[in-house]
N, C-alpha and C positions, 0 to 999 in steps of 0.2 A: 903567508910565510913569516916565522919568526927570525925577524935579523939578530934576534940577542942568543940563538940556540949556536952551539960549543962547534956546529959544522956546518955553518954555513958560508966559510971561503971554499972546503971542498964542491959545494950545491955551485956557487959561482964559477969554481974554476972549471966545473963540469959544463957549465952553459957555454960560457967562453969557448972551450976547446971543441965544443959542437958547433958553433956557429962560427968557428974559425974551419975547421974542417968542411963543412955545407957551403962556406960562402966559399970556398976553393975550391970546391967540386963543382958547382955553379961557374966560374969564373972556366974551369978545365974545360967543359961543356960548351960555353958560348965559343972560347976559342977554337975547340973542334969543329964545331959549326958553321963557324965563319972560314976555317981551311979548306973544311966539305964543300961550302959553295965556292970558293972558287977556284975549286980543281973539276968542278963540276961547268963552270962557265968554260973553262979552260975546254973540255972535250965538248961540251957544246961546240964550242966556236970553231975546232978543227973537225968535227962531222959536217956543220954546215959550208965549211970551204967546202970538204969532200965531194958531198951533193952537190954543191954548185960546179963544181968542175966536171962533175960530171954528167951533166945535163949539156 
């Protein structure tokens, strides 16, 4: 890559704005993930009352 060429803050600011957007879709992701499991532990844990009660 030539740094001396007349458009290379646009080449940068295009990296930047991608790798700001990727790492927050990333970051959205993990958060979802981590809310999924534990709403997921959550109905776990009241199906296994359920069962035991009911045995």
């Amino acid at each position: 890559m030539n740094f001396a060429a007349p458009h290379i803050g646009f080449v940068i600011a295009a990296y930047a704005i991608a790798f700001v957007v990727i790492g927050g879709m990333v970051i959205g992701t993990l958060g979802d993930y981590r809310s999924l499991r534990k709403s997921l532990e959550r109905v776990e844990t009241r199906t296994r009352r359920k069962q035991d009660s009911n045995s």
